[in-house]
C-alpha positions as CSV (number, residue, x, y, z in Angstrom):
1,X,-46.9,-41.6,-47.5
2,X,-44.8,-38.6,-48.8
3,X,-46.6,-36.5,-46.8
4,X,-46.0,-38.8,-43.8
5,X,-42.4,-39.0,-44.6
6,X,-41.9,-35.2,-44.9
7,X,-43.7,-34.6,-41.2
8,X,-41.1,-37.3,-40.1
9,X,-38.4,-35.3,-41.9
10,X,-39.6,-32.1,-40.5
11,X,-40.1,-33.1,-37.1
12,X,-36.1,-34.5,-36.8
13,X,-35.0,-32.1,-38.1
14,X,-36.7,-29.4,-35.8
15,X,-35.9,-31.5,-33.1
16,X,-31.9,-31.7,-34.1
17,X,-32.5,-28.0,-34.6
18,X,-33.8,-27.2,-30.9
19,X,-31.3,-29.6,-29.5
20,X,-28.6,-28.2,-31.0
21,X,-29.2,-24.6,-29.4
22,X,-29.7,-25.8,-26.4
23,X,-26.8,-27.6,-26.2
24,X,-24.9,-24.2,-27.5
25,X,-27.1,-22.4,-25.1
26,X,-25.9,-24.7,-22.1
27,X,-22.5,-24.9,-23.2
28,X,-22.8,-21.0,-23.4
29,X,-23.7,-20.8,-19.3
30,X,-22.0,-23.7,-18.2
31,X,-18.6,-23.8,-20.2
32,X,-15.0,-22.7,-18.1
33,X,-14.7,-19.4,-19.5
34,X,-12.8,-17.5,-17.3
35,X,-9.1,-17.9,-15.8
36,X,-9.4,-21.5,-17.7
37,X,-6.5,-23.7,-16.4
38,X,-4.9,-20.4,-14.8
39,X,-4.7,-19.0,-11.1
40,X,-7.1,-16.6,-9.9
41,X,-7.2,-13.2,-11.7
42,X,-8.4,-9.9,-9.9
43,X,-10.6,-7.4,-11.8
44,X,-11.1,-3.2,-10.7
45,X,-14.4,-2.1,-12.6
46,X,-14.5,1.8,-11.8
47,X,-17.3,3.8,-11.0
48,X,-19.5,4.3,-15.0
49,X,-17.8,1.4,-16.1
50,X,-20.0,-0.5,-19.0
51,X,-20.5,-4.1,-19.8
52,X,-18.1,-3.3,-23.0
53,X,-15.5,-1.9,-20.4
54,X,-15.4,-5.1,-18.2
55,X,-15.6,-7.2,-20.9
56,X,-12.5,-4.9,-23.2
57,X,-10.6,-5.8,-19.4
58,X,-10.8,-9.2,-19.5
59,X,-10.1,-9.4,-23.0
60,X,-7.1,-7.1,-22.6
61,X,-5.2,-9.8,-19.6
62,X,-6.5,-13.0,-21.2
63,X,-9.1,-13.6,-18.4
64,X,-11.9,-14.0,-20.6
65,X,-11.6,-16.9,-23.3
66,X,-14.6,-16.5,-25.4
67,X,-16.3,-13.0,-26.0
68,X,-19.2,-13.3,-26.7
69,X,-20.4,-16.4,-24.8
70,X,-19.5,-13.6,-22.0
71,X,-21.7,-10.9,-23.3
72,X,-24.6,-13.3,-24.2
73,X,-25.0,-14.4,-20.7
74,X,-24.4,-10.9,-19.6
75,X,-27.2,-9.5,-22.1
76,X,-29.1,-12.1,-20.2
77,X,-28.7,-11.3,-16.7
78,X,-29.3,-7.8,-17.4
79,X,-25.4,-7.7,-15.6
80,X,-24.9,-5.2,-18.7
81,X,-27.5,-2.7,-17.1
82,X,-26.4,-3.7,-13.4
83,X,-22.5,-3.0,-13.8
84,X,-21.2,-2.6,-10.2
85,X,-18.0,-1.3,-8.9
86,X,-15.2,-3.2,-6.9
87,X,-12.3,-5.0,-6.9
88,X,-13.1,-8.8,-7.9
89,X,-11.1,-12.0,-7.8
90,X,-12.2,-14.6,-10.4
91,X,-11.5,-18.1,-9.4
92,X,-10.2,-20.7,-12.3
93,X,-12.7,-22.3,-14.7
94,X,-15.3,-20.3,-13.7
95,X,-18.1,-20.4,-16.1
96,X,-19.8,-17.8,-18.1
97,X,-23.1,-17.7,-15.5
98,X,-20.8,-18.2,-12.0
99,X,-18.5,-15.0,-13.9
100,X,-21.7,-13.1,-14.3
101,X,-23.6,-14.0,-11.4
102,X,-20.7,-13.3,-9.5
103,X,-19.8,-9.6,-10.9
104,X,-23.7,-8.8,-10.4
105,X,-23.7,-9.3,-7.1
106,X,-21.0,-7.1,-6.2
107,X,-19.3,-9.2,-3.5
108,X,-16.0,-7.5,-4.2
109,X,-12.5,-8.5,-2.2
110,X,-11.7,-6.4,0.4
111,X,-7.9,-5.0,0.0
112,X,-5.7,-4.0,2.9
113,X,-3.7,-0.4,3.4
114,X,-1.5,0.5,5.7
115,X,0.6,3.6,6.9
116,X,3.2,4.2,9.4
117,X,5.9,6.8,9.8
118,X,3.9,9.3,8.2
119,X,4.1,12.7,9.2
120,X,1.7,14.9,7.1
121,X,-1.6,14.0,6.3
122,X,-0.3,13.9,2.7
123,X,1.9,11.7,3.7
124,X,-1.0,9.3,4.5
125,X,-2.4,10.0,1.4
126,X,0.3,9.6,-1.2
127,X,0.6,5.7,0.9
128,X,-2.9,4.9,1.0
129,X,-4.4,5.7,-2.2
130,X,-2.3,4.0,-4.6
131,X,-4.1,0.7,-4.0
132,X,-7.8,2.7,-3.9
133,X,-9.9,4.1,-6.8
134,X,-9.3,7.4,-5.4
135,X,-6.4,9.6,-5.7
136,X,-3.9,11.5,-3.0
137,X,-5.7,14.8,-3.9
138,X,-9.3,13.4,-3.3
139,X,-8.3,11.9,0.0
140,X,-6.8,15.1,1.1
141,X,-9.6,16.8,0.2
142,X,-11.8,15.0,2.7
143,X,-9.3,14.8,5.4
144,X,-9.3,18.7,5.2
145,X,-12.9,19.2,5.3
146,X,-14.4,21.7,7.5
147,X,-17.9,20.2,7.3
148,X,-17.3,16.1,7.6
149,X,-14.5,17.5,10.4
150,X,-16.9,18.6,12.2
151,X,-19.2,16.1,11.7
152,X,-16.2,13.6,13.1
153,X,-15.6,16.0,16.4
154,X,-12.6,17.2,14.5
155,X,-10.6,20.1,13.3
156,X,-7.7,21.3,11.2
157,X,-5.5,20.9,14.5
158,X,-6.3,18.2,15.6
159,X,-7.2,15.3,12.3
160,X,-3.8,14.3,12.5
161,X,-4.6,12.2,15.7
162,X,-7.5,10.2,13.9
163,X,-4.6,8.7,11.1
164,X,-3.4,5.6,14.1
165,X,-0.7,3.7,11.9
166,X,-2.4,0.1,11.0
167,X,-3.5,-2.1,8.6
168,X,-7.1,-1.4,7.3
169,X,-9.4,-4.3,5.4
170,X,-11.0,-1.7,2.8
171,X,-13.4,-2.0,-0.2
172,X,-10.9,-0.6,-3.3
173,X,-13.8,1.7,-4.2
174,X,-14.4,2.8,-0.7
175,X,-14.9,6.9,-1.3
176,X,-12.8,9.9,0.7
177,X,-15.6,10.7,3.2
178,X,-16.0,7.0,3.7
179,X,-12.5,6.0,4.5
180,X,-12.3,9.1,7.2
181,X,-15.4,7.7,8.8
182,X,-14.0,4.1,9.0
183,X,-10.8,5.6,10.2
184,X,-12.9,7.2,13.1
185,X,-14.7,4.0,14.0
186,X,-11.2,2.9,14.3
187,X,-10.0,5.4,16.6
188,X,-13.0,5.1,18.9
189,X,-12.3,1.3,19.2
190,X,-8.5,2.6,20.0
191,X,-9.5,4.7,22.9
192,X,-11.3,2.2,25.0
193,X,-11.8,2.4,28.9
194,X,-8.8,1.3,29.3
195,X,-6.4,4.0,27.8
196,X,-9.2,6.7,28.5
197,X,-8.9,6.3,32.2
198,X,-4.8,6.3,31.7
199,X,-5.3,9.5,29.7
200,X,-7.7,10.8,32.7
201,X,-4.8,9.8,35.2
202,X,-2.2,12.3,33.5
203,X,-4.7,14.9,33.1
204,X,-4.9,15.0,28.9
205,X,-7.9,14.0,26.7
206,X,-7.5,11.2,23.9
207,X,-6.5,14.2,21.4
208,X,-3.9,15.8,23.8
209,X,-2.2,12.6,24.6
210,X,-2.0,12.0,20.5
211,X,-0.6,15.5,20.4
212,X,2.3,15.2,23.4
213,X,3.1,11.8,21.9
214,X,3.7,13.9,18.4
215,X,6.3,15.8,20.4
216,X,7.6,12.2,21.9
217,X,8.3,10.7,18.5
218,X,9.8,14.0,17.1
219,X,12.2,14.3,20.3
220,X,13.3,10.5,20.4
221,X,13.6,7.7,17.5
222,X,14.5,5.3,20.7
223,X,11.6,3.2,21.8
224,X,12.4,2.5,24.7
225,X,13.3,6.4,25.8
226,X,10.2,7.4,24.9
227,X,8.1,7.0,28.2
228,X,10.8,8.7,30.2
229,X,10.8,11.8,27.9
230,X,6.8,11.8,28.0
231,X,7.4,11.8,31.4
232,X,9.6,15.0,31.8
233,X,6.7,16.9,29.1
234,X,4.0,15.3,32.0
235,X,6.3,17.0,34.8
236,X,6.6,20.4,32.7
237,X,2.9,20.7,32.0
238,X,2.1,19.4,35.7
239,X,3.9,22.6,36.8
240,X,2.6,24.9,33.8
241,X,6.1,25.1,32.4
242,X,6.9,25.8,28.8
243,X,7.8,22.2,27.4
244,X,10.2,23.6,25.1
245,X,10.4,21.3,22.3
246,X,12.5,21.9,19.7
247,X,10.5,19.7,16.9
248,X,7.4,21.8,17.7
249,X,9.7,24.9,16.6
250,X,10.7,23.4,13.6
251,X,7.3,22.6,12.9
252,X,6.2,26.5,13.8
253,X,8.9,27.1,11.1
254,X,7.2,25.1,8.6
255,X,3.7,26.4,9.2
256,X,5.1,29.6,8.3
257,X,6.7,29.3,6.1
258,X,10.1,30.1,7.2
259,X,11.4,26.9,6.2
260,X,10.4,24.5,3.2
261,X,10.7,20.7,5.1
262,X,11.1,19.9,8.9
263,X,14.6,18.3,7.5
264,X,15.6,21.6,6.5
265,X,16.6,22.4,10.5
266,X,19.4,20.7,11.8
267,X,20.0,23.3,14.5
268,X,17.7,25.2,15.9
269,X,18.3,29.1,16.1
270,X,17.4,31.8,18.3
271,X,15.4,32.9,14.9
272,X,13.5,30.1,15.1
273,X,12.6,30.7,18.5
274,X,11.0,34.0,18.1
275,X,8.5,32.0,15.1
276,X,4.7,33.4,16.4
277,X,2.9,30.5,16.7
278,X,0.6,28.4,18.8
279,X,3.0,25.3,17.9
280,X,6.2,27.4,19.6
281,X,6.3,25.7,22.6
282,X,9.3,28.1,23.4
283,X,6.6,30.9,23.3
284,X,3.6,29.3,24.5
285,X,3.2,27.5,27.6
286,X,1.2,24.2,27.3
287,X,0.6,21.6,24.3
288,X,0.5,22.9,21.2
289,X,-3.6,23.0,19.7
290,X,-2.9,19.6,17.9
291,X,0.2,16.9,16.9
292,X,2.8,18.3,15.1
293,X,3.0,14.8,13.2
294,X,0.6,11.6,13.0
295,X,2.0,9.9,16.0
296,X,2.1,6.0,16.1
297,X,0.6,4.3,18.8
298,X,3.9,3.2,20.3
299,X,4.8,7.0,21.1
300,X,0.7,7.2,21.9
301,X,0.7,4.2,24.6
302,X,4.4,5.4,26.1
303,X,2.8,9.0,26.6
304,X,0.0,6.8,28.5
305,X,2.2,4.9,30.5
306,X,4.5,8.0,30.9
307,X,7.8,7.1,33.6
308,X,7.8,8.5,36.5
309,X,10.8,10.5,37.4
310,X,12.1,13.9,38.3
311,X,13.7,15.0,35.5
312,X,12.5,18.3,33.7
313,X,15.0,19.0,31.2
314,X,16.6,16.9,28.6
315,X,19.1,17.2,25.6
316,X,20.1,15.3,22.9
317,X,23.5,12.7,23.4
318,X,26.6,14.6,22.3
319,X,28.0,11.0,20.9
320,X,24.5,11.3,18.5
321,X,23.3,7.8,19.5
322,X,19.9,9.2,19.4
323,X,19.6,8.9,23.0
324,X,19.7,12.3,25.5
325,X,20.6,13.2,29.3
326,X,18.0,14.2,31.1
327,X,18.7,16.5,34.2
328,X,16.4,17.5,37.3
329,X,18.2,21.0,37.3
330,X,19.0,23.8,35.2
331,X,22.7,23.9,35.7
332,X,23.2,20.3,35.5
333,X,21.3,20.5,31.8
334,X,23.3,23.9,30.9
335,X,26.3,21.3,31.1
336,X,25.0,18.7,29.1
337,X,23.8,21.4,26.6
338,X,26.9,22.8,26.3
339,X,28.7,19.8,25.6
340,X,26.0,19.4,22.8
341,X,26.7,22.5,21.1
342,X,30.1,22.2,21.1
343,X,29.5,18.3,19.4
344,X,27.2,20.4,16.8
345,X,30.1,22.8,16.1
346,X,32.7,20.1,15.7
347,X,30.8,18.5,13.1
348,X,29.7,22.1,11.4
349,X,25.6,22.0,11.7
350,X,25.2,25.4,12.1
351,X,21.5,25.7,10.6
């Protein structure tokens, strides 16, 4: 009977025993952990992050509630020999196996990046990069790659066309060489029949139109001037004149280093005429071997759908509205330039 009693003993109690681990065991799985009665939390895990650096994260901005319910079911997942790298967004009351299933997979959240108004590639860079796991120097560093360059159908002179002002939907661990691809895909979808055979119609290829609309956006800041002035450059190179474009000058200046910033010119000098450089336009007939800043696609589809006109010079309002007169002969635009220099004087820009 004792003996009887004792198996009884043994057995509920081994059964109380069993039941009560796997109750802890389910309540371990299936138990809100994360982002409990909270909005949805996002998550970067870098590149060599551990299972004790995700976990320190969530810890760190109260995602995680319980520890080491967290690293139990990660231990058991084998998430802590798995760890992948990516932005996440963890929903509310997500439990402890939908957390780790979730993370394992690696089925980050795309993030967008945008630029505009950028003139340097660094420029693009210094934008871009602050919401990727790379940094402004990294980026750079692939964007100034001889080898992937050429891999692209690009060179020093002519990258700048590839960067069109958008929005991109990115992974935030997307790598340097990576991005520059994607941005190409982009461009290629850019330049489709349509705008090729404009580009065709005025004579340039995609990379020449990028670069006269460079020289567009430098000359005007008025949208809706810009296809008449990229159509006096279409008349100039149509006749093999110099275009004569003071921005490319002041860029000339920069490249060599006569002048620190393009806003150090106000007024451009005979000095900075005699600059030797393929991007004087003063000095070399044609366009210049590649855009003298990353043009947006507004200046890119008013170089496409350039105005049709006469005119062949042009220079800058003497009221400084941003707008210019534009003149089919050289004495008629000797006027208007005069007037312009003597607008320049009254106001003291003399460099």
């Amino acid at each position: 009977m004792v003996k009887s009693n004792l198996r009884i003993f043994l057995f509920v109690g081994f059964s109380v025993f069993t039941i009560s681990i796997l109750v802890y065991i389910y309540q371990v799985f299936y138990t809100a952990n994360i982002q409990v009665d909270k909005e949805p939390a996002v998550i970067r895990i870098p590149h060599g992050a551990t299972i004790e650096n995700v976990s320190d994260t969530l810890m760190k901005y109260d995602i995680l509630s319980e520890l080491v319910p967290f690293r139990f079911v990660s231990k058991a997942l084998k998430y802590n020999e798995n760890v992948k790298p990516g932005l996440y967004v963890l929903q509310p009351d997500m439990t402890n196996l939908e957390a780790v299933r979730f993370l394992r997979s690696g089925a980050q959240t795309p993030i967008k990046i945008t630029f505009n108004n950028a003139r340097t590639i660094q420029d693009v860079a210094e934008r871009i990069t602050p919401r990727l796991e790379m940094t402004p120097e990294q980026f750079y560093d692939a964007a100034t790659d001889a080898e992937l360059l050429k891999e692209l159908g690009l060179d020093s002179m002519t990258v700048k066309a590839l960067f069109l002002p958008n929005t991109y939907e990115v992974y935030w661990t997307v790598s340097p060489k990576q991005l520059m691809r994607r941005l190409k895909k982009e461009y290629d979808r850019f330049w489709n029949a349509d705008r090729t055979s404009k580009a065709e119609a005025i004579g340039l290829t995609p990379y020449q139109v990028s670069t006269l609309a460079s020289i567009v956006e430098s000359e005007t800041i008025k949208a809706d001037e810009m296809p008449k002035v990229a159509g006096l450059y279409v008349n100039r190179l149509n006749r093999n004149w110099a275009l004569q474009s003071d921005p490319t000058v002041v860029y000339a200046a920069v490249e060599v280093g006569m002048v620190k910033e393009f806003t150090d010119v106000k007024r451009v000098l005979n000095k900075h005429l005699e600059v030797d450089s393929p991007y004087n336009t003063y000095k070399y007939a044609g366009l210049p071997p590649g855009p003298i800043r990353i043009p947006s696609t507004m200046a890119i589809n008013a170089v496409l759908n350039a105005e049709k006109h006469k005119y062949m010079y042009m220079v800058a309002d003497a009221d400084f509205s941003g707008y210019h007169h534009f003149s089919k002969t050289l004495t008629e635009h000797n006027r208007y330039a005069r007037i312009y220099q003597n607008a320049l004087n009254k106001k003291r820009v003399y460099k």
